[in-house]
VMD Tcl script that draws the C-alpha trace (Angstrom):
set ca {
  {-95.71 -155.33 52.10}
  {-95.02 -151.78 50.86}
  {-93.51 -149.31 53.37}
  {-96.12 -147.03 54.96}
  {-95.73 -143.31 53.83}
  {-96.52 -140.78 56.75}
  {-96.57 -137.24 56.78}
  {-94.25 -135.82 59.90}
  {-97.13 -134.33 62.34}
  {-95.59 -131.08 62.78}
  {-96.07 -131.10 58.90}
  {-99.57 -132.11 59.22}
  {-100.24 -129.13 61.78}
  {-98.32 -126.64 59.92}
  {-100.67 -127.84 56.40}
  {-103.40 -127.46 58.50}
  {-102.72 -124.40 59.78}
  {-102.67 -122.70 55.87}
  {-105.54 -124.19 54.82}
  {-106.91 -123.16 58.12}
  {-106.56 -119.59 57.38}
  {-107.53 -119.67 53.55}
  {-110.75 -121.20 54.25}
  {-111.70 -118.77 57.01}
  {-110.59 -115.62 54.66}
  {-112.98 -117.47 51.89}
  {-115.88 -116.32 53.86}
  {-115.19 -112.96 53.73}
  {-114.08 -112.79 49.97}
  {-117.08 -115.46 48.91}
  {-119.98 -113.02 50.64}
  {-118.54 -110.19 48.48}
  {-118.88 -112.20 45.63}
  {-122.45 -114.14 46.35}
  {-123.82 -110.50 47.96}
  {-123.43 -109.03 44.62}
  {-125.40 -111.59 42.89}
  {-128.40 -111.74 45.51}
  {-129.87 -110.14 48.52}
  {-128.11 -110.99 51.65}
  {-130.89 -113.03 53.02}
  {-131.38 -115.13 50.13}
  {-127.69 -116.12 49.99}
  {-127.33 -117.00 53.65}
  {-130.36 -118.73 53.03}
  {-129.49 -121.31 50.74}
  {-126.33 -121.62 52.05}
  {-127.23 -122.86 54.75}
  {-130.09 -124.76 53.22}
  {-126.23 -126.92 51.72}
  {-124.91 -126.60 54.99}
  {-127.44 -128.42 57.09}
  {-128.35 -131.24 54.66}
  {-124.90 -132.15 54.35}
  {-124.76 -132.08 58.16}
  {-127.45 -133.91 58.84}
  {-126.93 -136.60 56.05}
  {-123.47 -136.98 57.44}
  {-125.11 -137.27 61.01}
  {-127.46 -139.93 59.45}
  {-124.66 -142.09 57.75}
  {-122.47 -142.06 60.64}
  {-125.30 -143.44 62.75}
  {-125.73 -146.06 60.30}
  {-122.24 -146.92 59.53}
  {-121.68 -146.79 63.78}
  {-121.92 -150.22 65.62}
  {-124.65 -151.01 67.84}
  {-123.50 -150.67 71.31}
  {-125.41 -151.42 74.96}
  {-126.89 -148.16 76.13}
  {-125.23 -147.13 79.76}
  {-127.53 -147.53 82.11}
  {-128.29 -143.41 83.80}
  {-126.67 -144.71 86.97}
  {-123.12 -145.70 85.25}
  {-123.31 -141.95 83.38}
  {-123.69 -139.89 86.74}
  {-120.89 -137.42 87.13}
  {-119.19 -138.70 83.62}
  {-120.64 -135.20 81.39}
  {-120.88 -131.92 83.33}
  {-123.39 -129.37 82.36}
  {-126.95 -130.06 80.41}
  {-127.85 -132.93 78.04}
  {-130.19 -134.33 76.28}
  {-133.64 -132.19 75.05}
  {-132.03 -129.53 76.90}
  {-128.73 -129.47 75.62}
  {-130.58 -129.36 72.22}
  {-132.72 -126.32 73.46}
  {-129.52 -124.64 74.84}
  {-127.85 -124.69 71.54}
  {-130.86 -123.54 69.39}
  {-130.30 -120.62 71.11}
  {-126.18 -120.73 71.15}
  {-126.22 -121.54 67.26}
  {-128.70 -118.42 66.27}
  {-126.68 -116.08 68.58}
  {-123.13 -117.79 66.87}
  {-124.67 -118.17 63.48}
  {-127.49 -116.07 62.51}
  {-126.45 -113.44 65.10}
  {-123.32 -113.27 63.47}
  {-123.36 -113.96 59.69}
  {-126.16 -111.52 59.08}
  {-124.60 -108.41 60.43}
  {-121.09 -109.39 58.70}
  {-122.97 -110.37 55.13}
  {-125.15 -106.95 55.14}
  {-121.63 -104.85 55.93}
  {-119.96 -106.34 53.02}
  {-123.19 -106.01 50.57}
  {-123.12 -102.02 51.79}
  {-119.35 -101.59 51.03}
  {-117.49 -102.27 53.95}
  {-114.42 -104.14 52.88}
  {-113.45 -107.60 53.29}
  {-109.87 -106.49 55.38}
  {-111.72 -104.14 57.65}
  {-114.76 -106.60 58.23}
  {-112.22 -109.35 58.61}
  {-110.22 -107.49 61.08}
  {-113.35 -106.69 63.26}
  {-113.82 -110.53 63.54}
  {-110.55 -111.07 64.35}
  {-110.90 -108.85 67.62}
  {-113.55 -111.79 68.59}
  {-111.61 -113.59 70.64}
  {-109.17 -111.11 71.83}
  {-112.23 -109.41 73.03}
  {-113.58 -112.53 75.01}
  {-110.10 -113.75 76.59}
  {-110.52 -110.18 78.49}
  {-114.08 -109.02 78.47}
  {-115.82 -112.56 79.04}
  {-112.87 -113.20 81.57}
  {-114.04 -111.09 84.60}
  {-117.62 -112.30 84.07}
  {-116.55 -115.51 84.30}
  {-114.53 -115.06 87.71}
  {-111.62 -115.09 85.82}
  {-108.03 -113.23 86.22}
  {-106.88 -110.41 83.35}
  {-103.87 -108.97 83.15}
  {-103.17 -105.59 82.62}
  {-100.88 -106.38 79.71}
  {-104.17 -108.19 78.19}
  {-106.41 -104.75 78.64}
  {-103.60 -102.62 77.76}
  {-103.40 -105.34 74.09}
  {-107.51 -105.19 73.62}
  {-106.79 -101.08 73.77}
  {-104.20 -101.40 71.18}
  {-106.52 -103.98 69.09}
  {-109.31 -101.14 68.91}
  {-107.10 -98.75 68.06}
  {-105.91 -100.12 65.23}
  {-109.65 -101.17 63.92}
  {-110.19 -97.38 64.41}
  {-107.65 -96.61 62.25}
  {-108.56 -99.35 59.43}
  {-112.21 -98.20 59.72}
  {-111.13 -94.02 59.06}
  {-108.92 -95.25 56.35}
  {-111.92 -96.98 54.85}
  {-114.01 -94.28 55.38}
  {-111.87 -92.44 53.52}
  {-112.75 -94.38 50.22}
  {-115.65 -96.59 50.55}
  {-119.29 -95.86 49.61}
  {-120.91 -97.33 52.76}
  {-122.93 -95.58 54.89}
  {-120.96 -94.93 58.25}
  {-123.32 -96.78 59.82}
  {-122.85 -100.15 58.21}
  {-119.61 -100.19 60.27}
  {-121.47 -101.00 63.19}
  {-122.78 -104.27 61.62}
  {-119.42 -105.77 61.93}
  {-119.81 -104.86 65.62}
  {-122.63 -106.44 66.25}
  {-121.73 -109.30 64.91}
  {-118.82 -109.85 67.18}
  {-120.96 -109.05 69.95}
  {-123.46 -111.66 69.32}
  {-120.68 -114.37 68.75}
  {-119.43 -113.28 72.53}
  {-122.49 -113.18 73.78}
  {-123.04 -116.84 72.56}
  {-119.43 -117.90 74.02}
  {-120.84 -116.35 77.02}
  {-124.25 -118.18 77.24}
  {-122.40 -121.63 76.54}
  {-119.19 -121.32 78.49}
  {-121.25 -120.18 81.67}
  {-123.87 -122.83 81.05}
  {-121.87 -125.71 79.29}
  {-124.03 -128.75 77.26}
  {-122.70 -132.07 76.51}
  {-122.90 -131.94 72.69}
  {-120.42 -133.45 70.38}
  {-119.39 -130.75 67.96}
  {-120.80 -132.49 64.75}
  {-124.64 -132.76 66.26}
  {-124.34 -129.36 67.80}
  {-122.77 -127.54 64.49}
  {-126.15 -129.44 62.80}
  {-128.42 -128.06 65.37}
  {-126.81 -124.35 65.06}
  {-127.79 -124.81 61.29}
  {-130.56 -126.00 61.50}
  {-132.11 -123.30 63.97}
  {-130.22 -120.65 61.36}
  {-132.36 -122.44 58.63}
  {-135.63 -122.42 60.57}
  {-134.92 -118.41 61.62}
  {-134.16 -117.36 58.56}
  {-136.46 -119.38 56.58}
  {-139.18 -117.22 58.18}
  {-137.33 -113.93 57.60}
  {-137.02 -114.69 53.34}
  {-141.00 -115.87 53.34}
  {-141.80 -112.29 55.23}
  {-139.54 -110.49 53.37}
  {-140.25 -111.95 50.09}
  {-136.59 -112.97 49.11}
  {-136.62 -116.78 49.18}
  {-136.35 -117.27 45.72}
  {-132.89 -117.74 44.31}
  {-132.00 -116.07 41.27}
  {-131.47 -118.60 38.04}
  {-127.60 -117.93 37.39}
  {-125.01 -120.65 37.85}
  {-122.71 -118.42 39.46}
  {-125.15 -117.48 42.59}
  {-125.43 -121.59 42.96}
  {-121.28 -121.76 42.76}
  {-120.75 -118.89 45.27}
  {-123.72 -120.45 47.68}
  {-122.19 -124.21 47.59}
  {-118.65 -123.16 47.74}
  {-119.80 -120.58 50.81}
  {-121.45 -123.66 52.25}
  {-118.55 -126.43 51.57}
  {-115.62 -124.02 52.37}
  {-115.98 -121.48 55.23}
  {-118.81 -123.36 56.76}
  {-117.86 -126.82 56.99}
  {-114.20 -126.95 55.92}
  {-112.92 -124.10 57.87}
  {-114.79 -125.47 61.21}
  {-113.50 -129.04 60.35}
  {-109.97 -127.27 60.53}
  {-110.43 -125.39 63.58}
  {-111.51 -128.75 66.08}
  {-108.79 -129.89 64.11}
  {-106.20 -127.68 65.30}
  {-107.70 -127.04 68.77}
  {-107.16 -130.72 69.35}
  {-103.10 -129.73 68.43}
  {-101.94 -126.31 69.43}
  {-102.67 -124.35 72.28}
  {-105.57 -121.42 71.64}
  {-103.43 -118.62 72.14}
  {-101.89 -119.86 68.39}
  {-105.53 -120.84 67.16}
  {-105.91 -117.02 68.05}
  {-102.98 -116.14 66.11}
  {-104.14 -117.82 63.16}
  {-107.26 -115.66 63.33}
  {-105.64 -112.82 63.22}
  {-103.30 -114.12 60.32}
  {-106.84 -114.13 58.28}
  {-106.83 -111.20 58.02}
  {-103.71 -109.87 56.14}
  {-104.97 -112.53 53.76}
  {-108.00 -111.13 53.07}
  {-106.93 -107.20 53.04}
  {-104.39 -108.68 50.13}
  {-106.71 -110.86 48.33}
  {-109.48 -107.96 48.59}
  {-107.16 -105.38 46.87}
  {-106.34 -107.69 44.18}
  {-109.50 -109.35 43.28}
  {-111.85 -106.43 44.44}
  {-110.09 -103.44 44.04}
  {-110.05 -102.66 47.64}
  {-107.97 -99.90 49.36}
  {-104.10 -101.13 50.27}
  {-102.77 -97.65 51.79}
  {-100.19 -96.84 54.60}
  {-103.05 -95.72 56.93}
  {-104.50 -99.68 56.03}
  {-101.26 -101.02 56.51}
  {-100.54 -98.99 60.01}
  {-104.23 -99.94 61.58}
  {-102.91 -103.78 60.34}
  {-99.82 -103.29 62.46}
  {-101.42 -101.69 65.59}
  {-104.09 -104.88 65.88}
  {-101.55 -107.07 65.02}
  {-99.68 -105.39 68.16}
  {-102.48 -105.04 70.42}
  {-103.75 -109.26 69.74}
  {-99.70 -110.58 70.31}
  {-99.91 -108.87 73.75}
  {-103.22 -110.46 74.76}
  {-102.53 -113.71 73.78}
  {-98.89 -113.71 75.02}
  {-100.73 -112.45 78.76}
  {-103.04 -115.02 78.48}
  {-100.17 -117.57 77.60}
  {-98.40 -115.90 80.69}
  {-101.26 -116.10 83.16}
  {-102.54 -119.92 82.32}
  {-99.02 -121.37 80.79}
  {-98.75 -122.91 77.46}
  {-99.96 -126.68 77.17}
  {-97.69 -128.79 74.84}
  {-98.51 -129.14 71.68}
  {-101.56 -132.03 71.48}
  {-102.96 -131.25 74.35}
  {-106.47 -130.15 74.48}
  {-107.95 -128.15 77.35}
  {-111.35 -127.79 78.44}
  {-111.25 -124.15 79.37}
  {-110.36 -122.47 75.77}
  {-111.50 -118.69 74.95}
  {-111.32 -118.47 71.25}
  {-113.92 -118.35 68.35}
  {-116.31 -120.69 69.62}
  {-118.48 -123.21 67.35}
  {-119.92 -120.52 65.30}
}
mol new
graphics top color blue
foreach p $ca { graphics top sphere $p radius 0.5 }
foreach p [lrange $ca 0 end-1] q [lrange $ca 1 end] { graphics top cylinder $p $q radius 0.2 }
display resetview
């Protein structure tokens, strides 16, 4: 018998971790390539069009390939899954997945087709869960430091100064900056809505339902708006599937992944990480601005996130490494 070959875990997380933040930047750099080829809400469209069929048909073959087990009677489940289930649990996250999905891709999608660059864009999303370890805190009864308001300060700051520097240079309208915006604020409203009313989903089934709902929503919007027709080109169909495949499925694969392994104040980290990545790849495949002012608004978020997470590491304590926590803030199941 051959000697088994294993892959040291730290290894395995650190592997992770890379392809982690590649596959999240893809999003960004993939919406300023498939925006350029088609309307904004014919892209999202069929992408996710790919990204609930091979959802559900992995949903389907996992039932089928899963052994038939005796149902628990609803006595022996009492008190074993906090929060809704069931048809409501499905309802709940109808509404969770088109706040976390639609509410978010939309916005993000229509800044990059006006302009706004993949860093800045990028570095608004990043602010995501900075913004909802200390914002959705007190609303959830929870203690913030001042060292974590004093961080979200510097955060905003240094978007300020990435968005003037853009300014600076880009053709977008000044108000397309406030579609990044939005979009963070629908993804924290919908880590809002389910952390303060949680529903026993497992993350595959409720990642199908949050397309699905997408689908449905913006199904409607292309038939109204007359843009559900995709264009004939091979490279709008390699953009959408990639789009699909990559940010939407690969990078969320990653993320349970990791949260399963490292503690979310380094999940957070890795957010931020994205978005270096991006300003880099955006300059070199897109042209986009790489100035001082860029690099200095970079800095001052990259300042302003360290000292919330390290106050939220401070005020709950860092789990080990493996150990997976029920109470996580961090970019939730969008």
């Amino acid at each position: 018998m051959g000697k088994q070959i294993c892959i040291p875990r730290p290894w395995v997380t650190a592997l992770a971790s890379a392809a982690f933040v590649l596959s999240w930047s893809s999003g960004f750099l993939g919406a300023k390539v498939g925006t350029g080829q088609a309307p904004v809400v014919t892209l999202l469209l069929w992408r996710f069009v790919v990204v609930a069929a091979v959802l559900v048909a992995a949903l389907g073959l996992a039932r089928l390939l899963r052994p038939r087990r005796r149902t628990a009677s609803p006595a022996a489940r009492v008190g074993t899954a906090p929060g809704l289930d069931g048809p409501r649990a499905v309802a709940h996250h109808v509404v969770v997945g088109l706040l976390s999905q639609l509410g978010y891709v939309l916005p993000v999608y229509g800044a990059i087709a006006l302009g706004v660059s993949t860093g800045t864009t990028s570095l608004v999303d990043a602010v995501q869960p900075v913004l909802v370890a200390t914002l959705v805190g007190p609303l959830l009864g929870q203690h913030v430091r001042a060292l974590q308001w004093a961080g979200l300060a510097t955060a905003f700051a240094g978007v300020a100064a990435l968005v003037a520097a853009d300014l600076r240079v880009t053709t977008a309208p000044p108000w397309a900056y406030a579609l990044p915006a939005a979009a963070v604020a629908s993804l924290v409203a919908a880590t809002f809505l389910e952390r303060r009313r949680p529903a026993d989903l497992a993350p595959a089934p409720m990642l199908a339902v949050h397309a699905v709902a997408a689908l449905a929503c913006l199904t409607v919007i292309a038939l109204v708006t007359g843009t559900a027709t995709p264009p004939p080109d091979a490279a709008f169909w390699a953009s959408t599937v990639l789009l699909a495949l990559v940010p939407s499925l690969v990078a969320y694969a990653l993320y349970w992944f990791l949260l399963r392994r490292v503690d979310v104040t380094t999940l957070n980290a890795l957010l931020f990480l994205v978005v270096p990545t991006t300003t880099l790849a955006g300059a070199a495949l897109f042209g986009e601005p790489l100035s001082p002012a860029v690099a200095a608004g970079l800095v001052l978020s990259g300042l302003g996130v360290a000292a919330v997470v390290h106050g939220e590491a401070r005020g709950r304590g860092r789990p080990r490494a493996g150990e997976h926590r029920g109470d996580d803030d961090g970019p939730q199941r969008p």
